[in-house]
Backbone and ligand atoms as CSV (ligand in chain L), in Angstrom:
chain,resi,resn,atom,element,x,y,z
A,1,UNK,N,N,90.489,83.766,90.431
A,1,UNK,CA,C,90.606,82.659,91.387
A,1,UNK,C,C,90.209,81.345,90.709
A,2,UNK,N,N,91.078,80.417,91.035
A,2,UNK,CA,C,90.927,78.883,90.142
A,2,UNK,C,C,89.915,78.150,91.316
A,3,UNK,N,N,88.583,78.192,91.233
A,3,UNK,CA,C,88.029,77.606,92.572
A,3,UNK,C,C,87.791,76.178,91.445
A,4,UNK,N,N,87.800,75.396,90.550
A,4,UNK,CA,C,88.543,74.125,90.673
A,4,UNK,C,C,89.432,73.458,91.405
A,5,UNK,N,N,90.584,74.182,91.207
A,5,UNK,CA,C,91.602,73.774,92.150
A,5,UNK,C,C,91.320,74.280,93.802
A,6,UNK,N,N,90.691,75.206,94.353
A,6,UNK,CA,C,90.063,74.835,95.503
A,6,UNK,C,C,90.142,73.949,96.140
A,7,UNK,N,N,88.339,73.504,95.480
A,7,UNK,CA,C,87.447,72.078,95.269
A,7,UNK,C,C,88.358,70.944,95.592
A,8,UNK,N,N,89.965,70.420,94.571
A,8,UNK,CA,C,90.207,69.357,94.709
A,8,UNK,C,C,91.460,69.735,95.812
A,9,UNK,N,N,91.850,70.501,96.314
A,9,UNK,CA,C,92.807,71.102,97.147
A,9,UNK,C,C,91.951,70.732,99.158
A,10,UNK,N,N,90.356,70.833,98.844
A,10,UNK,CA,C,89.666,70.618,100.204
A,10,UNK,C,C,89.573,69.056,100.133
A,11,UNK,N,N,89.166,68.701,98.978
A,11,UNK,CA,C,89.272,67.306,99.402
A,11,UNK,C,C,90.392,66.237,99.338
A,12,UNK,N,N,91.453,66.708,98.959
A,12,UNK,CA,C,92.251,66.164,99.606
A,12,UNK,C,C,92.824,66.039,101.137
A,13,UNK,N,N,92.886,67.715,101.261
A,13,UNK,CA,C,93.121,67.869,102.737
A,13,UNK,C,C,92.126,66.991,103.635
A,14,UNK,N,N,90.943,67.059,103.207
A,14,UNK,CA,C,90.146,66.501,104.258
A,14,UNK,C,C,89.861,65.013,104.101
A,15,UNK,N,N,90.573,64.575,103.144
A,15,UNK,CA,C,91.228,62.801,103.284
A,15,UNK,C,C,92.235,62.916,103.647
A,16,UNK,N,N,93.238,63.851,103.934
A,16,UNK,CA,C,94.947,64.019,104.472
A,16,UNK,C,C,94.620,63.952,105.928
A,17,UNK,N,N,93.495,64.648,106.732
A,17,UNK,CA,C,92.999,64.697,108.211
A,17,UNK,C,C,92.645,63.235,108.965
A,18,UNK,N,N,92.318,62.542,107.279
A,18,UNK,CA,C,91.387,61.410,107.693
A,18,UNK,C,C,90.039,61.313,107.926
A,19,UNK,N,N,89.502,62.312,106.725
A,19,UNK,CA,C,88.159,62.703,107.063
A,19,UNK,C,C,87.832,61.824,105.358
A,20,UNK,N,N,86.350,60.983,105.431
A,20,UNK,CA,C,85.953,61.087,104.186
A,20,UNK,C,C,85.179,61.832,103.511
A,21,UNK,N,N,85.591,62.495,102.457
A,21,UNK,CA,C,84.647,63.767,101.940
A,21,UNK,C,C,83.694,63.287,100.983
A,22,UNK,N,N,83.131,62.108,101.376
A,22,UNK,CA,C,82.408,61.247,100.449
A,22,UNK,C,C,80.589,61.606,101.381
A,23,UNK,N,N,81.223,61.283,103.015
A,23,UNK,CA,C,80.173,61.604,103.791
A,23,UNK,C,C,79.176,62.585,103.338
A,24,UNK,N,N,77.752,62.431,103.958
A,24,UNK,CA,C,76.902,63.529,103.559
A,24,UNK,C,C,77.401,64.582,103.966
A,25,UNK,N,N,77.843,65.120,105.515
A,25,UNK,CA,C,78.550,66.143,105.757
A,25,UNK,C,C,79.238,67.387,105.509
A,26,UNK,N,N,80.323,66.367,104.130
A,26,UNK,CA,C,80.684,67.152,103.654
A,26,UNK,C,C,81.013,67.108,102.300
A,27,UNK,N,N,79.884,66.268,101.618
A,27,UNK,CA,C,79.517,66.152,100.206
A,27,UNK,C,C,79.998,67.773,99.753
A,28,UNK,N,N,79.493,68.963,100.187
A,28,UNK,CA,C,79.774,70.143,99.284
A,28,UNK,C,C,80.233,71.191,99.823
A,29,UNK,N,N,81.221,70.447,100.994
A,29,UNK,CA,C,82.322,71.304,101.608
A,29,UNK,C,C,83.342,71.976,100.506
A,30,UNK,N,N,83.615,71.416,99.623
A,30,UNK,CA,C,84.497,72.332,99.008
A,30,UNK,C,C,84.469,73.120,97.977
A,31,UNK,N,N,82.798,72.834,97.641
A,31,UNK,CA,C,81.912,73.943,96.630
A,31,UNK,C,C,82.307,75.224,97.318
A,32,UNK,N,N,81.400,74.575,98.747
A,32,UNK,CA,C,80.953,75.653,99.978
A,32,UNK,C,C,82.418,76.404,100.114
A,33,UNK,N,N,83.284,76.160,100.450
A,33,UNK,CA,C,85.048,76.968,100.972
A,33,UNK,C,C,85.781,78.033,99.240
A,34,UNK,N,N,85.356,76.805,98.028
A,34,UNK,CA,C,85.484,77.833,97.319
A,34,UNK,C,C,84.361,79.220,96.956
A,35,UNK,N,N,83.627,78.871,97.313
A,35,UNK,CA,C,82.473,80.404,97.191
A,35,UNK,C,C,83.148,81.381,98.260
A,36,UNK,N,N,83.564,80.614,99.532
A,36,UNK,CA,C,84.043,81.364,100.410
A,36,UNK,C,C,84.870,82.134,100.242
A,37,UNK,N,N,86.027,81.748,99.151
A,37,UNK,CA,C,87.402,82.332,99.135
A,37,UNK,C,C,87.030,83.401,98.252
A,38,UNK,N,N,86.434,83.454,97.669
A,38,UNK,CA,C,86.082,84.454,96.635
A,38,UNK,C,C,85.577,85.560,97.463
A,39,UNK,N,N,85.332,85.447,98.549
A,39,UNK,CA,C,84.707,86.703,99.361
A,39,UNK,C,C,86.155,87.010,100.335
A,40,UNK,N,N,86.558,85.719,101.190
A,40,UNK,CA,C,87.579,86.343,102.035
A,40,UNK,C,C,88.733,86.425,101.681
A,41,UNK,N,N,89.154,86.074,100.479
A,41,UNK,CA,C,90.754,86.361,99.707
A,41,UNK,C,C,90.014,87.251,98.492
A,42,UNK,N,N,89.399,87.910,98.791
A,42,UNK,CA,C,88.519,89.028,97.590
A,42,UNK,C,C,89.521,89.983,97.173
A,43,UNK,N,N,90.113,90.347,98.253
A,43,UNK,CA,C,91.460,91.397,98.164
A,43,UNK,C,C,92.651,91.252,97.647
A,44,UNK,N,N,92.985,90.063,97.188
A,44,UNK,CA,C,94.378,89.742,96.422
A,44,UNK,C,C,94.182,90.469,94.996
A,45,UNK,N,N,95.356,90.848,95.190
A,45,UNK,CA,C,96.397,91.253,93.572
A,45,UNK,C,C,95.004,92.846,93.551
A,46,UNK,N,N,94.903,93.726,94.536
A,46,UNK,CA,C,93.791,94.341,94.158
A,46,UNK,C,C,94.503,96.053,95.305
A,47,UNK,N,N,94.251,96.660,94.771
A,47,UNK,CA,C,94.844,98.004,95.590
A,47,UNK,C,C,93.307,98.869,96.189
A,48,UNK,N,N,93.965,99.575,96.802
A,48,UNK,CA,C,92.881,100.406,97.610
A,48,UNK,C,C,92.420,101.462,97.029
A,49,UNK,N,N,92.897,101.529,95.348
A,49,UNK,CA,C,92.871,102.797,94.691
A,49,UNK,C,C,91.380,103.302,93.955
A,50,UNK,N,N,90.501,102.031,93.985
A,50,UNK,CA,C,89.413,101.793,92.989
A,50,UNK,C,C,88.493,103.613,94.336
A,51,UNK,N,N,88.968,102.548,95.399
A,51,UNK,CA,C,87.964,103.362,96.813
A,51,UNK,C,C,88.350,104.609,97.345
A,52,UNK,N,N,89.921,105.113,97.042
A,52,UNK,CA,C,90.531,105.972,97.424
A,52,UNK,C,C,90.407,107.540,96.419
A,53,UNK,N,N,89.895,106.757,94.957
A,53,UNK,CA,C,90.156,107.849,94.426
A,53,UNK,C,C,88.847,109.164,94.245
A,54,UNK,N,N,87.913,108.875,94.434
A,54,UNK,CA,C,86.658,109.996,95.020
A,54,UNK,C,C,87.126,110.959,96.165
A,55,UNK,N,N,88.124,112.027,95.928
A,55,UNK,CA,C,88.173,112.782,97.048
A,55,UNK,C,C,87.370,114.502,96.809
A,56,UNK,N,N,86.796,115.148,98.392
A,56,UNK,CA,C,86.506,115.795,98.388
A,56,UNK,C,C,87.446,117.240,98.745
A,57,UNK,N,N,87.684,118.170,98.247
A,57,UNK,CA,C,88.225,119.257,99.177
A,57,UNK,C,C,87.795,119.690,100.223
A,58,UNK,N,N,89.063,120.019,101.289
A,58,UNK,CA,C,89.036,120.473,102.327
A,58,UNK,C,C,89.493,121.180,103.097
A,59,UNK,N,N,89.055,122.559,103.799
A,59,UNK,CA,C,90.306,123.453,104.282
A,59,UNK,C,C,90.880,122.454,105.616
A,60,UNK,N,N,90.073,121.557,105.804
A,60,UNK,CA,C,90.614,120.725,107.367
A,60,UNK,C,C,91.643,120.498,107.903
A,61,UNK,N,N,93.042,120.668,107.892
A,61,UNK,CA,C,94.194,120.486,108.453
A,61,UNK,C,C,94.605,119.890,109.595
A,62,UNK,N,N,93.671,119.281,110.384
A,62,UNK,CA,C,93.339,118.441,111.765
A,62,UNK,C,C,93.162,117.221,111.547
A,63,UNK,N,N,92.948,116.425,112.845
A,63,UNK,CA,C,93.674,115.151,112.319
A,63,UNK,C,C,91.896,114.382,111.961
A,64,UNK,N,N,92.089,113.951,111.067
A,64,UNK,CA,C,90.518,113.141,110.956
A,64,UNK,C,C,90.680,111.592,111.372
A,65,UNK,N,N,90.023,111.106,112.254
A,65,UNK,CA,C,90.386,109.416,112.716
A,65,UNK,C,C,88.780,108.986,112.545
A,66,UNK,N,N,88.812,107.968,111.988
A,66,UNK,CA,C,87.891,106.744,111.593
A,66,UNK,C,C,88.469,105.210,112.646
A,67,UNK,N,N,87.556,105.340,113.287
A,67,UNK,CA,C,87.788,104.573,114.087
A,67,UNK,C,C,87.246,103.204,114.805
A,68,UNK,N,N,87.643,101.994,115.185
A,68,UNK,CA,C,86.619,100.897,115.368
A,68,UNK,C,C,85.839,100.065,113.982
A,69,UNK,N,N,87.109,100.414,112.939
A,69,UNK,CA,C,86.756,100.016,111.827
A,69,UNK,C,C,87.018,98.155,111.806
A,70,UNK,N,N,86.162,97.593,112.147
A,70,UNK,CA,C,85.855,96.038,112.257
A,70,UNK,C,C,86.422,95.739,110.927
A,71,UNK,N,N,87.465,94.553,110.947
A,71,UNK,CA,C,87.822,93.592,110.151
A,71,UNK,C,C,88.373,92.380,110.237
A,72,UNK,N,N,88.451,91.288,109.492
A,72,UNK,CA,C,88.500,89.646,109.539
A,72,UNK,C,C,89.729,89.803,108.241
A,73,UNK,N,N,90.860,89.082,108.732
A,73,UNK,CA,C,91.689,89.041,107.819
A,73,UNK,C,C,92.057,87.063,107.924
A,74,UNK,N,N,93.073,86.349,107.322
A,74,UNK,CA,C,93.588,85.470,107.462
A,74,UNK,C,C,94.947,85.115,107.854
A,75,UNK,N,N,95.255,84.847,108.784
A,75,UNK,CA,C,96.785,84.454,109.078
A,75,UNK,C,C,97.292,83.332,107.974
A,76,UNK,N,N,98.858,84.216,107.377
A,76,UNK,CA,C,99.634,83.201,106.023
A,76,UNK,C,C,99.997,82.118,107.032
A,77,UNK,N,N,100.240,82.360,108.271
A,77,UNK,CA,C,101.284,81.198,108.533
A,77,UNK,C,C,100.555,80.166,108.890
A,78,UNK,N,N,98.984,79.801,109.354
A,78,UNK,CA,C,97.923,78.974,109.728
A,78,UNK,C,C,96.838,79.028,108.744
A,79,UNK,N,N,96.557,80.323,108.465
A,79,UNK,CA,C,95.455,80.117,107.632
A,79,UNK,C,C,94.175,79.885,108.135
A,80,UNK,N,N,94.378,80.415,109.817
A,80,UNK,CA,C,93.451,80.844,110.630
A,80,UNK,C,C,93.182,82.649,110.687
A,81,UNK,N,N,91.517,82.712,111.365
A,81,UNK,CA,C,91.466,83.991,110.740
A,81,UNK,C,C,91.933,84.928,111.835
A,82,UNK,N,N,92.759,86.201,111.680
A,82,UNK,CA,C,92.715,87.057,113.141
A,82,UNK,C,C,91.734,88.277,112.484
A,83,UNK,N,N,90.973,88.792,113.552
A,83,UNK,CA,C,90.243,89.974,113.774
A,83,UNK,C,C,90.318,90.968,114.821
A,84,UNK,N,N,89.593,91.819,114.405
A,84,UNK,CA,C,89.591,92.437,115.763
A,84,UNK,C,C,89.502,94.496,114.729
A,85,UNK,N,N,90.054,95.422,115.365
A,85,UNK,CA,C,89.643,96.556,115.022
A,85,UNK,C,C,90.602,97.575,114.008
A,86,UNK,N,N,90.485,98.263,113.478
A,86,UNK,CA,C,91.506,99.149,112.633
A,86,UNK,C,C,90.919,100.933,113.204
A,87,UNK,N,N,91.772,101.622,113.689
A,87,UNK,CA,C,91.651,103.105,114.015
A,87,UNK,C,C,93.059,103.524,112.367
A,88,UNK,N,N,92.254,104.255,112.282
A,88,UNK,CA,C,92.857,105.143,111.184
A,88,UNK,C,C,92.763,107.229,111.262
A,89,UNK,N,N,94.072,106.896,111.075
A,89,UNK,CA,C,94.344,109.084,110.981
A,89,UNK,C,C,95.140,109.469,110.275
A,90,UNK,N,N,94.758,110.287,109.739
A,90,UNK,CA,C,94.838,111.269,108.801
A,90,UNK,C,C,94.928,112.644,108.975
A,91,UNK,N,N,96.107,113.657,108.481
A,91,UNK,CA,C,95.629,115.221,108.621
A,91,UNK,C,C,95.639,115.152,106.932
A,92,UNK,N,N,94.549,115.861,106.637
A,92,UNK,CA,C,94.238,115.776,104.959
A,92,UNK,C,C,95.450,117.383,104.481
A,93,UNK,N,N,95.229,117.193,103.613
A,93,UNK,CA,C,96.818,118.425,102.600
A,93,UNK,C,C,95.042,118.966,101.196
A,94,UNK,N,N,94.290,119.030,102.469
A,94,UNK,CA,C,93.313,119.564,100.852
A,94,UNK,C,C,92.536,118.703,100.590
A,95,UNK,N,N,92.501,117.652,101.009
A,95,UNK,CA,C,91.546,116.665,100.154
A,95,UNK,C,C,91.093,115.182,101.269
A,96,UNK,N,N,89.999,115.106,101.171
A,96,UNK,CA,C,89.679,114.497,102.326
A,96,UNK,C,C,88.529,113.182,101.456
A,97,UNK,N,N,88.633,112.048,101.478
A,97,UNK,CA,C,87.563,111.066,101.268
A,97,UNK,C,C,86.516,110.536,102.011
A,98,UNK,N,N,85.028,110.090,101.566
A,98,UNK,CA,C,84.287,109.314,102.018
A,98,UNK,C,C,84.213,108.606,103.326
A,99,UNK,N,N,83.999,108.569,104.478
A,99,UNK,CA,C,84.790,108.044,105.600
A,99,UNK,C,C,84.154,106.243,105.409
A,100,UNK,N,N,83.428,105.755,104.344
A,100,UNK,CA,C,82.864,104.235,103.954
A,100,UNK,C,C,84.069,104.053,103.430
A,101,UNK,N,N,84.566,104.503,102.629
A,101,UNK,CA,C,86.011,104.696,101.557
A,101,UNK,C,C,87.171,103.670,102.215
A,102,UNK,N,N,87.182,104.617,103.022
A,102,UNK,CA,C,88.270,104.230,104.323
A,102,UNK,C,C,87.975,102.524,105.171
A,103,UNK,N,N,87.051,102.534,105.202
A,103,UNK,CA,C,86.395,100.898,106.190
A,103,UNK,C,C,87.028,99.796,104.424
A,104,UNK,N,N,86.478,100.502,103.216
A,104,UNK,CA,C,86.628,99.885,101.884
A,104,UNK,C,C,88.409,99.177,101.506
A,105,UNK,N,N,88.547,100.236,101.904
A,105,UNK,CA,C,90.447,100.258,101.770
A,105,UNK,C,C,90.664,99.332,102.826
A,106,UNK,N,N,90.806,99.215,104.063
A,106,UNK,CA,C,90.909,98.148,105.351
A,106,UNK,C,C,90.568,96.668,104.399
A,107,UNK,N,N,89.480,96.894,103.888
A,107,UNK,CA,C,88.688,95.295,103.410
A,107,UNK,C,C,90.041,94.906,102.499
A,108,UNK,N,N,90.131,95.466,101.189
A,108,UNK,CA,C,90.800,95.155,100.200
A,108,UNK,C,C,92.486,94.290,100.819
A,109,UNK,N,N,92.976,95.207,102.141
A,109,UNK,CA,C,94.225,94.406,102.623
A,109,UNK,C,C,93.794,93.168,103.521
A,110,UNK,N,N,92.995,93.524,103.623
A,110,UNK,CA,C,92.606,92.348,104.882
A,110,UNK,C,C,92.067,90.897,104.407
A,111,UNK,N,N,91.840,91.270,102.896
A,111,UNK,CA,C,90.722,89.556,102.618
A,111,UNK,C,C,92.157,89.089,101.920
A,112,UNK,N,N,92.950,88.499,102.223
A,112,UNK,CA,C,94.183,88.186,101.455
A,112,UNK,C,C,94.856,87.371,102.981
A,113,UNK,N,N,95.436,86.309,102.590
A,113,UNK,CA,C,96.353,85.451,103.471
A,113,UNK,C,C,97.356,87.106,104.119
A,114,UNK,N,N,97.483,86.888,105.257
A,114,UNK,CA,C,97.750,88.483,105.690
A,114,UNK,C,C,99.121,87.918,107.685
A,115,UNK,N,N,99.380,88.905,107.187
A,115,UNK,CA,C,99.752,89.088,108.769
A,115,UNK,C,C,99.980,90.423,109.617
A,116,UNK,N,N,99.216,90.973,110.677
A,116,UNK,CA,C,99.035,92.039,111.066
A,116,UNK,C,C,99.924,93.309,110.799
A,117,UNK,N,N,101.345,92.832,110.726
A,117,UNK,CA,C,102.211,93.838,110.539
A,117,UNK,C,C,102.334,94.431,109.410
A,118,UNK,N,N,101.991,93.482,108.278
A,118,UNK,CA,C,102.205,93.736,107.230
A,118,UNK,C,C,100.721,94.669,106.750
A,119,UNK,N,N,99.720,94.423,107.521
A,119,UNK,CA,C,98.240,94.557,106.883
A,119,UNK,C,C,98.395,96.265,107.656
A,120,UNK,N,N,99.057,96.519,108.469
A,120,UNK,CA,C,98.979,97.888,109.056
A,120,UNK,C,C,99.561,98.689,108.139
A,121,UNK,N,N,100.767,98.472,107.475
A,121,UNK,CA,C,101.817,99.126,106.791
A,121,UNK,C,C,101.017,98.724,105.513
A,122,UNK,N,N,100.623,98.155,104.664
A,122,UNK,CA,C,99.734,98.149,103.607
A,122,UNK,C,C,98.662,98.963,103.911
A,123,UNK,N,N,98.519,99.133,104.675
A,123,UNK,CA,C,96.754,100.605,104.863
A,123,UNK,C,C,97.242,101.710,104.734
A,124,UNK,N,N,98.443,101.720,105.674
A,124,UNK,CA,C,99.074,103.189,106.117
A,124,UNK,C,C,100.098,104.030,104.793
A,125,UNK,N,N,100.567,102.596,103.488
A,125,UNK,CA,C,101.080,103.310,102.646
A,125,UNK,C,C,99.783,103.576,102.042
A,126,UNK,N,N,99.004,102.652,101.386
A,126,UNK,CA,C,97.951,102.824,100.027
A,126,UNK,C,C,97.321,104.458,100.447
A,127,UNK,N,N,96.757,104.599,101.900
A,127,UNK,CA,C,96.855,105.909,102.131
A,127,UNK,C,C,97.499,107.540,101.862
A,128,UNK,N,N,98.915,106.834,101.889
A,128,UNK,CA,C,99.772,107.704,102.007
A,128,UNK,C,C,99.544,108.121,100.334
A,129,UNK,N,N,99.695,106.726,99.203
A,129,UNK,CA,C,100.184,107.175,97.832
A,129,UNK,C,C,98.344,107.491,97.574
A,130,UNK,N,N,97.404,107.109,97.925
A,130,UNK,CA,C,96.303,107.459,97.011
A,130,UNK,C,C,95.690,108.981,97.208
A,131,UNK,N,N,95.595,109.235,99.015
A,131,UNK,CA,C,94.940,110.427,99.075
A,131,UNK,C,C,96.181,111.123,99.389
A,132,UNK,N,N,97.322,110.878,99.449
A,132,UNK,CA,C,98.167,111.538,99.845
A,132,UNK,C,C,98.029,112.769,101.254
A,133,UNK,N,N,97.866,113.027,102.066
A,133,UNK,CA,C,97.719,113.506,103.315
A,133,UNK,C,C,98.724,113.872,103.782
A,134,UNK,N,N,98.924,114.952,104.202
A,134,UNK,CA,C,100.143,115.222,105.399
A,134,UNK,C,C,100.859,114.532,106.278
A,135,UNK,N,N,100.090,113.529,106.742
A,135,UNK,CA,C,100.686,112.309,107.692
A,135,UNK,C,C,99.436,111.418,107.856
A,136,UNK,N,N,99.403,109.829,108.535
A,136,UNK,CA,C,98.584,108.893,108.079
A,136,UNK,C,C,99.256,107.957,109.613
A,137,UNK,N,N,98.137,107.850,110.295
A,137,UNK,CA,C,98.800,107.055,111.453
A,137,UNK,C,C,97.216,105.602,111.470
A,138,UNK,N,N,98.367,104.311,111.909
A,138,UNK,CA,C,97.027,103.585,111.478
A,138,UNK,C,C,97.234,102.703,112.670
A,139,UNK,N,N,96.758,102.395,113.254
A,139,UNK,CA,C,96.659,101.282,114.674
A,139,UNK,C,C,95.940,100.052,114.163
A,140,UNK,N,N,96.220,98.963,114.625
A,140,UNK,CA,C,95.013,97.890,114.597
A,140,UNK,C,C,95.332,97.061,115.867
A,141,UNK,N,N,94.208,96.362,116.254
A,141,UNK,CA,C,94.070,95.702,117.468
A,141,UNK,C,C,93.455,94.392,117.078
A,142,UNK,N,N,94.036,93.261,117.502
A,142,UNK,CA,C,93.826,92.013,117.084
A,142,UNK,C,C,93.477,90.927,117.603
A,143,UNK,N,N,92.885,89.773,117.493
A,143,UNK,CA,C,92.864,89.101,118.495
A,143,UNK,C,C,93.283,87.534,116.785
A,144,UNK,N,N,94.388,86.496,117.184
A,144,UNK,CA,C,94.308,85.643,116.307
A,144,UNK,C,C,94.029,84.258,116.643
A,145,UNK,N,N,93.279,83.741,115.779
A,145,UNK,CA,C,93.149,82.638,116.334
A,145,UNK,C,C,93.876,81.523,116.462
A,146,UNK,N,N,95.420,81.636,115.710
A,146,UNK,CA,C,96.005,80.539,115.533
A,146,UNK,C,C,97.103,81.003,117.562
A,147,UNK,N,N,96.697,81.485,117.779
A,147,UNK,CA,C,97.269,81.565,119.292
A,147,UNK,C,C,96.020,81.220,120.251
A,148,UNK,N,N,94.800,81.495,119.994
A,148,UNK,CA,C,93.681,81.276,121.210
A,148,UNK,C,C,92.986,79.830,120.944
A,149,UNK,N,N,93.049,79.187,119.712
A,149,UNK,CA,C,93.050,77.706,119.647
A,149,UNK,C,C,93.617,76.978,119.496
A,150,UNK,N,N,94.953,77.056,119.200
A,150,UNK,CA,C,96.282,76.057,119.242
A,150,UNK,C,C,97.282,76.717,119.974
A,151,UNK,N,N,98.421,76.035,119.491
A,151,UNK,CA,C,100.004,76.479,120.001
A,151,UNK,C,C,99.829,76.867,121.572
A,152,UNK,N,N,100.114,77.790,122.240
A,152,UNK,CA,C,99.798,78.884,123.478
A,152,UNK,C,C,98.936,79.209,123.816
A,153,UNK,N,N,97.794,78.714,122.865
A,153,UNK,CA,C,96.166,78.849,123.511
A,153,UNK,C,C,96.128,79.980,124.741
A,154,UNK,N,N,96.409,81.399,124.018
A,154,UNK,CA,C,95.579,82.234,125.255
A,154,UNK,C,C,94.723,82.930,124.459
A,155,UNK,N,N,93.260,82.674,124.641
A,155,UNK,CA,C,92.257,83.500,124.363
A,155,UNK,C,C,92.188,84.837,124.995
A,156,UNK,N,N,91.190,85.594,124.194
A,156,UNK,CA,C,91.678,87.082,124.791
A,156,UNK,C,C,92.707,87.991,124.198
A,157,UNK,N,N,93.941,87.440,124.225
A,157,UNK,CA,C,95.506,87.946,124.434
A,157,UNK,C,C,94.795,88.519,122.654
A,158,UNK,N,N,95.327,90.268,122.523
A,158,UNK,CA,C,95.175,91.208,121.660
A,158,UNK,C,C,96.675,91.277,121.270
A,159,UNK,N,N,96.750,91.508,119.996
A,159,UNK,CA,C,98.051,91.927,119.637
A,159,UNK,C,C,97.453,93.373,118.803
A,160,UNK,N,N,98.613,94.310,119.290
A,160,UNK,CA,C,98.647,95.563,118.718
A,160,UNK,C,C,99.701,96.176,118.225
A,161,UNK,N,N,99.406,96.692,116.801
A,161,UNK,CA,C,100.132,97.183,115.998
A,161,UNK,C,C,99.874,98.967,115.753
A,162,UNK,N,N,101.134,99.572,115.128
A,162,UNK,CA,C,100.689,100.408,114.654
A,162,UNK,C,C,101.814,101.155,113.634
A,163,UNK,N,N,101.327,102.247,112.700
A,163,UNK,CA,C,102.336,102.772,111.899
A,163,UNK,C,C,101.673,103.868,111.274
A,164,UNK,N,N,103.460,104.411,111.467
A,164,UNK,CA,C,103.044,106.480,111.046
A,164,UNK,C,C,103.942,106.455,109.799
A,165,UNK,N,N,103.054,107.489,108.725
A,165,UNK,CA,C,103.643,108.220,107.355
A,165,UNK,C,C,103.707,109.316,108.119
A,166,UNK,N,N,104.511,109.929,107.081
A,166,UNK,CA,C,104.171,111.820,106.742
A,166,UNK,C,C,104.626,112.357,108.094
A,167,UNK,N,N,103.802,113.527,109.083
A,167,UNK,CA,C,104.009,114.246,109.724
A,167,UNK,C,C,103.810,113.768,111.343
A,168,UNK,N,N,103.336,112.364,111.124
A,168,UNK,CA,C,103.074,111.960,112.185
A,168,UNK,C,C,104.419,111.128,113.281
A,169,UNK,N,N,105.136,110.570,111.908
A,169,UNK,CA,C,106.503,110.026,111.906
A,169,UNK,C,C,107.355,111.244,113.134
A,170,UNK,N,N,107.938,110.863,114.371
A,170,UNK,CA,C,108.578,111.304,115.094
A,170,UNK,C,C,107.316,112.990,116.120
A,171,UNK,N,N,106.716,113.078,115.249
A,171,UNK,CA,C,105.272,114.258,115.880
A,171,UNK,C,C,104.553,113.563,117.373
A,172,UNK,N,N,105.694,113.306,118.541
A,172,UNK,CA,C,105.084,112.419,119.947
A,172,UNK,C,C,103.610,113.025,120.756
A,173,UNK,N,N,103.859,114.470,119.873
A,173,UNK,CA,C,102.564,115.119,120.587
A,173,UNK,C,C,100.752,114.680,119.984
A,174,UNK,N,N,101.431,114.539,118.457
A,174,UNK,CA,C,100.081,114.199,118.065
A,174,UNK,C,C,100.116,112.885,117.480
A,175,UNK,N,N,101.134,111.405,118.211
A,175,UNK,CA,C,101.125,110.179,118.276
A,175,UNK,C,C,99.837,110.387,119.735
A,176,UNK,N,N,99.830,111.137,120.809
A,176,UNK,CA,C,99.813,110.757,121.831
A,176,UNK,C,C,98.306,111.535,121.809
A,177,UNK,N,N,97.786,112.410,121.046
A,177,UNK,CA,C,96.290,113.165,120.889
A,177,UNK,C,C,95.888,111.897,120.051
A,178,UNK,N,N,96.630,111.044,118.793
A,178,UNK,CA,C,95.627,109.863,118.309
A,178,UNK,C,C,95.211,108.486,119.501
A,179,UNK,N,N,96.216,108.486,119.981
A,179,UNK,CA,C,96.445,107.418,121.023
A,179,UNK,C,C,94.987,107.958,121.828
A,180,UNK,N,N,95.170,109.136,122.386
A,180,UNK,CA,C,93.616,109.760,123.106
A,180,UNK,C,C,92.281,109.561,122.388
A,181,UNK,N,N,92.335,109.633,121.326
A,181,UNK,CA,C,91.155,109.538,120.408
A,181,UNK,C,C,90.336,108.605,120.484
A,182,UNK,N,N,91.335,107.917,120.161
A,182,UNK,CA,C,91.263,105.997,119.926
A,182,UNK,C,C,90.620,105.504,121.407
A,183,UNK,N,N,91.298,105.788,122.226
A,183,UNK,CA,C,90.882,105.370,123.705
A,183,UNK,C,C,89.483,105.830,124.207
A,184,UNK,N,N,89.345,107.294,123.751
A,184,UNK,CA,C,87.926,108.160,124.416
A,184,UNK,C,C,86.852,107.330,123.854
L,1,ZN,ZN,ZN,99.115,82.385,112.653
């Protein structure tokens, strides 16, 4: 990450607003935003494989869900942040990981300029190719902010996504036992 270019990237913007970044205020606003980016764009150019690859054996063949997995991503098109929850499932083929592993993998797609659809289907493949599993169903529930403070301003309003690999793909019986999971 070039946090130089950051640095002179905030203060321009924030003379482009009409703000002076000369003020005490925000004398080290753009120190401060590049330290930031280094934590919440942490996940660029970076795969889920570092976290995925510690697996344990398992006779388990049932569906394993990790669920209420909290994450903060960034919207590309604002560059406001959406959050809100990630449920993840899995029937393991033998081999089952860390269930921290899993919250680890969520982080890596999520700290990157992102948009929900894409951040579901990035969990649900890296899944698919690292631990490889029988099937891989991944939900997320959202709330963004570039809708609850601008544009349509409805706070509240959740957007929900979701996406099936493997055995789960067209399987309505055990779309509808994760759907239960998630809810109980
Ligand atoms: Zn947006």
């Amino acid at each position: 990450m070039d946090s130089e270019k950051i640095k002179q990237a905030v203060t321009l913007f924030l003379q482009g607003i009409g703000e002076d970044p000369d003020r005490e205020g925000l004398l080290e606003t753009p120190e401060r935003v590049a330290r930031m980016c280094e934590e919440i764009y942490g996940g660029l150019g970076k795969t889920a494989e570092e976290h995925l690859k510690k697996q344990f054996t398992s006779e388990n063949s049932e569906i394993v869900l990790v669920k209420d997995i909290n994450f903060y991503s960034i919207c590309e098109h604002h560059l406001l942040p959406f959050f809100g929850k990630v449920h993840i499932a899995y029937i393991p083929d033998g081999k089952v990981v860390g269930l921290s592993k899993i919250a680890r993998a969520v982080e890596v797609y999520a700290r990157r300029p992102q948009i929900q659809e894409q951040l579901t289907c990035q969990i649900a493949d890296a899944l698919r190719k690292y631990l490889n599993p029988k099937g891989v169903m991944v939900m997320i529930e959202a709330e963004h902010m570039c809708m609850s403070m601008r544009g349509i301003k409805k706070p509240g309003s959740i957007t929900v996504t979701y996406g099936t690999r493997g055995c789960f793909i067209k399987d309505y019986e055990r779309q509808k036992m994760f759907f239960e999971m998630v809810k109980s």
